[in-house]
C-alpha positions in Angstrom: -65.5 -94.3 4.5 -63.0 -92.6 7.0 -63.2 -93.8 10.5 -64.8 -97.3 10.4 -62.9 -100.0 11.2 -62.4 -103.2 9.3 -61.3 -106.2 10.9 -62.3 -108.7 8.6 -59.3 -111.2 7.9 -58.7 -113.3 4.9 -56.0 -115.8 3.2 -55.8 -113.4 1.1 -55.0 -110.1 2.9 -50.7 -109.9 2.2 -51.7 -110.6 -1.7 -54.0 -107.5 -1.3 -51.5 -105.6 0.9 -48.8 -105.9 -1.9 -51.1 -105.0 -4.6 -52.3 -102.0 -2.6 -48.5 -100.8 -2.3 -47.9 -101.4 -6.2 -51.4 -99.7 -7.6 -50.2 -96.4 -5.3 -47.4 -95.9 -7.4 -48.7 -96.9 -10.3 -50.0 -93.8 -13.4 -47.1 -91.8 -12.0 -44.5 -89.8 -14.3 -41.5 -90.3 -12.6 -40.5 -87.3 -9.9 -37.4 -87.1 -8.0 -36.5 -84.9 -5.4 -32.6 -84.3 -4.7 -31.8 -85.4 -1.3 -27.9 -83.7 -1.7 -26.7 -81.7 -3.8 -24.4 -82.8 -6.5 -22.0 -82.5 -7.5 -20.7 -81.5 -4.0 -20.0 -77.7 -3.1 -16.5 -79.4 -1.9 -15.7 -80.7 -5.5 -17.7 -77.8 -8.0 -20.6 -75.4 -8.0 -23.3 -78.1 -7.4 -25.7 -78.7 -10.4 -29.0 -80.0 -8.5 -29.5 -78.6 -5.1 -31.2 -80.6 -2.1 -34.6 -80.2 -2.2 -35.2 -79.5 -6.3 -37.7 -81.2 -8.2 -36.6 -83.2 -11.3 -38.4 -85.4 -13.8 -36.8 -88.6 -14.9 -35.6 -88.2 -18.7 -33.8 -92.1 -19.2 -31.9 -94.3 -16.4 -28.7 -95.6 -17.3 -27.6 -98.2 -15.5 -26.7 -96.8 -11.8 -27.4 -92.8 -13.1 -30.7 -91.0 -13.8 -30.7 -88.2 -17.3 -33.2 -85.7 -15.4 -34.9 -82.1 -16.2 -35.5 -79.6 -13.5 -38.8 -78.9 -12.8 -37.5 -75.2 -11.8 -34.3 -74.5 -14.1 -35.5 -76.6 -17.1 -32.0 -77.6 -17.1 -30.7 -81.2 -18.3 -28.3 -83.4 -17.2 -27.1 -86.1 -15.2 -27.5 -87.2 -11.1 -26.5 -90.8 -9.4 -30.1 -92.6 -8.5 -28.1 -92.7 -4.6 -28.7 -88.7 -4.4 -32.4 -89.0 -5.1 -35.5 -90.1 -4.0 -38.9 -90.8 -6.5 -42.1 -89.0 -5.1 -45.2 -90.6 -5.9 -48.4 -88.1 -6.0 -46.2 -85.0 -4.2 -46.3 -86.6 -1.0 -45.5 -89.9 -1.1 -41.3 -90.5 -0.5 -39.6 -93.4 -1.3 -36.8 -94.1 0.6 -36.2 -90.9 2.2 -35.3 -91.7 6.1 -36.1 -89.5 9.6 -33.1 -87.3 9.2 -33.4 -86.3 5.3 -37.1 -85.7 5.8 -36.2 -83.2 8.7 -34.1 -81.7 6.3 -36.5 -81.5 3.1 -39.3 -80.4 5.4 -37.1 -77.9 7.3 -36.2 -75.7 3.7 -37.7 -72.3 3.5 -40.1 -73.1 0.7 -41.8 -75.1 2.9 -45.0 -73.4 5.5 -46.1 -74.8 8.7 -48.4 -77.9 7.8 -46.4 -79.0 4.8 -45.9 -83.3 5.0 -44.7 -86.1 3.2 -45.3 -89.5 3.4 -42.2 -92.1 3.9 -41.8 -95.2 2.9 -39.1 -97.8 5.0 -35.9 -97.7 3.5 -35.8 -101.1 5.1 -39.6 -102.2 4.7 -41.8 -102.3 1.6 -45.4 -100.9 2.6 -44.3 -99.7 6.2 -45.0 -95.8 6.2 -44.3 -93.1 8.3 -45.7 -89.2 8.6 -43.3 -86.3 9.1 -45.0 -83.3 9.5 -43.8 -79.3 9.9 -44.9 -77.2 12.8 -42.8 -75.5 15.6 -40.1 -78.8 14.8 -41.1 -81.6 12.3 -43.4 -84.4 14.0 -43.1 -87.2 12.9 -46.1 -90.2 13.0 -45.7 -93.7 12.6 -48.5 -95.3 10.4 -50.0 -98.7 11.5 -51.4 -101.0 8.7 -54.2 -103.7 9.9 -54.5 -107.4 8.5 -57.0 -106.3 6.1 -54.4 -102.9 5.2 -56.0 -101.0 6.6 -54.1 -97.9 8.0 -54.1 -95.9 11.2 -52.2 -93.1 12.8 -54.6 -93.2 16.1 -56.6 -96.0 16.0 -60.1 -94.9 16.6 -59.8 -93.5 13.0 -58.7 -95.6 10.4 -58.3 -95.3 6.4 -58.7 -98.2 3.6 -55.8 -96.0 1.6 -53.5 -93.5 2.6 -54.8 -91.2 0.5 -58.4 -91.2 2.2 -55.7 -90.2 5.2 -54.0 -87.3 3.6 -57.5 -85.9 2.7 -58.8 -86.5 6.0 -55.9 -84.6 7.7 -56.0 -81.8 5.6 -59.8 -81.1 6.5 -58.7 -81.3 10.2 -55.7 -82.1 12.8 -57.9 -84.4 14.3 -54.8 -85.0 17.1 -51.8 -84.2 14.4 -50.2 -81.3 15.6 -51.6 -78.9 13.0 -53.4 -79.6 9.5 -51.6 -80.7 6.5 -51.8 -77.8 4.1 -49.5 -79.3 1.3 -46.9 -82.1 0.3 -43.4 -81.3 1.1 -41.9 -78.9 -1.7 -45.4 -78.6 -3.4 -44.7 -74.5 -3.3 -41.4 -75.2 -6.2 -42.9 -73.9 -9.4 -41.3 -73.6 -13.0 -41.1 -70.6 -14.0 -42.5 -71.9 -17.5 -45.5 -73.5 -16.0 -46.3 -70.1 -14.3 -46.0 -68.1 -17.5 -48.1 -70.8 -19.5 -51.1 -70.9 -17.2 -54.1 -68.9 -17.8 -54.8 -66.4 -15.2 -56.6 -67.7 -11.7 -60.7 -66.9 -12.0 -61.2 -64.6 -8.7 -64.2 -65.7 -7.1 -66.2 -63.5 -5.1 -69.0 -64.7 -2.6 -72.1 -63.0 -1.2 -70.5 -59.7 -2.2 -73.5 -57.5 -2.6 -77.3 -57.9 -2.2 -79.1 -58.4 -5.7 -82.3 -56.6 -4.3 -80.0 -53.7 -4.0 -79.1 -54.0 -7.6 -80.1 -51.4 -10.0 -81.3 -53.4 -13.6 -79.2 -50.9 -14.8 -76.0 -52.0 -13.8 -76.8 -55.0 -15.4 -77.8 -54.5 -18.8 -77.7 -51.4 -20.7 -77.8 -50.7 -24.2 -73.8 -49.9 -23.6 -73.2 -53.2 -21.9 -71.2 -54.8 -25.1 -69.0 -52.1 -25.6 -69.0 -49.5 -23.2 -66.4 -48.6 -21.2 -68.4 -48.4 -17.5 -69.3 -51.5 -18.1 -65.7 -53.2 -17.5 -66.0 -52.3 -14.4 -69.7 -52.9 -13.5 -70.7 -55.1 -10.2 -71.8 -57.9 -12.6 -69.4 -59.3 -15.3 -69.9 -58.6 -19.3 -70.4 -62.6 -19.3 -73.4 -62.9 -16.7 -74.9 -59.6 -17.8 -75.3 -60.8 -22.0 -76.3 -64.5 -20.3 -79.2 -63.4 -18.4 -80.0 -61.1 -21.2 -80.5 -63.9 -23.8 -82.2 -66.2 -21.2 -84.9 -63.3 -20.7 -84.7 -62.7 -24.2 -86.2 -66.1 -24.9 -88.3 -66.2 -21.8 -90.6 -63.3 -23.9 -90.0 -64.8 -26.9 -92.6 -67.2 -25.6 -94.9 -64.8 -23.8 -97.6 -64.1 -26.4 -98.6 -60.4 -24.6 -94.7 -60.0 -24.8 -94.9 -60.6 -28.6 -97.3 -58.0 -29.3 -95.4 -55.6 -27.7 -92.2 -56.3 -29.3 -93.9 -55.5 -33.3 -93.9 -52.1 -32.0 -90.6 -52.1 -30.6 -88.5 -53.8 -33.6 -85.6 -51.1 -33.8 -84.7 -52.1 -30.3 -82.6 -54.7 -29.9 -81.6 -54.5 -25.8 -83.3 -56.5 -23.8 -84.8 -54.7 -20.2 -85.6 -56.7 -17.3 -88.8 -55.8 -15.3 -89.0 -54.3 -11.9 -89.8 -57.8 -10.5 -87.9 -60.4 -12.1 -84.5 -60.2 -9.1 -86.7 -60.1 -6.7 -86.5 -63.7 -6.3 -82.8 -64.4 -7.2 -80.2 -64.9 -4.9 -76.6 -65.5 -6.4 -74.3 -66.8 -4.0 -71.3 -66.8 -6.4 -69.9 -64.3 -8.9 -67.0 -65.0 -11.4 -65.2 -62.0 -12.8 -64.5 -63.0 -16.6 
């Protein structure tokens, strides 16, 4: 429950408080982000660049065998020139100055965060945020852990906090509209997805409708019909629902013995009349 305050204390609170920290990162395939690039541009034509996405591969001994998220490339990085990321915006170990730098890349929008973790402290957390110049906001943590930025609003997880702030700024200095680097895509992840579903909302009045548009006896194969106000989809759904609606209308029945060559389904004059769709989904 965001906002209420906790302030029950217990024995047991710094057992909770380490579990808490552990169970965060816990489920998590192992992210890195590069926090320089390597090798360096003084030495060679750098490999990983600051700021790339990798996925951990093996670890051996002071050296992580990664894959980049947006290459696909293989190979080899020192565990000193990166830093794991726990659900996109949680940074381990990155401090002020490298966040500033991270958050400051052109991928990143106005609103973009991350979430740091002491390179000092276990379970001490900071917020760096961009807007005009990165802010950054020191996160308290209570006896009982729970955590506060401001505190008339506190959080029993940080993630109750990131959701919070990206509904509203509530004081921040704008709202979070995505982890740090969240906008670096593979280029095979992009080509593998399915296309988005557009969604369209209060688009057009259905008393306005003509029945027409929405079933006709060229509605499975005609070619107006790929474009038509209501998708192929909705159109044969509502047909088979009204279908079986007068499959159980005895007056109904009678009619259709003397309409048996006809297989398309009409929908009286009155049946929208009490409808009112307030999405569409174009199929």
């Amino acid at each position: 429950a965001m906002g209420n305050v906790m302030w029950g204390r217990g024995a047991g609170d710094k057992t909770n408080s380490n579990y808490h920290d552990s169970a965060l990162k816990e489920g998590e395939d192992d992210t890195l982000v590069v926090l320089h690039d390597y090798p360096s541009p003084d030495i060679s034509e750098p490999i990983f660049r600051m700021g790339e996405k990798l996925r951990v591969l093996s670890q051996e001994g002071n050296w992580w065998r990664v894959r980049s998220v947006q290459s696909g490339s293989e190979n080899y990085i020192p565990n000193n020139h990166t830093a794991k990321v726990y659900h996109g915006w949680l940074f381990e170990g990155v401090v002020r100055q490298k966040a500033e730098e991270l958050l400051s890349l052109p991928e990143n929008r106005v609103g973009s965060f991350m979430i740091r973790e002491s390179t000092q402290q276990r379970g001490v957390y900071s917020m760096s945020v961009k807007h005009r110049s990165i802010q950054h906001y020191k996160i308290f943590r209570m006896e009982n852990s729970w955590y506060y930025i401001s505190p008339r609003l506190t959080f029993q997880c940080l993630e109750e906090m990131v959701n919070h702030y990206s509904d509203s700024a509530d004081g921040l200095c704008c709202v979070l509209t995505g982890p740090c680097l969240s906008r670096t895509i593979s280029p095979i992840d992009i080509t593998s997805q399915p296309p988005p579903v557009a969604m369209r909302h209060n688009n057009f009045d259905w008393k306005k409708i003509d029945r027409k548009d929405l079933i006709s006896a060229g509605a499975a194969q005609g070619q107006e019909n790929r474009n038509a106000i209501v998708s192929y989809g909705v159109r044969n759904s509502m047909a088979s629902y009204l279908s079986l609606v007068r499959d159980h209308d005895p007056g109904q029945q009678k009619k259709n013995r003397k309409k048996k060559s006809k297989s398309v389904c009409v929908i009286p004059d009155h049946s929208l009349s009490h409808m009112d769709l307030d999405e569409d989904y174009d199929m």
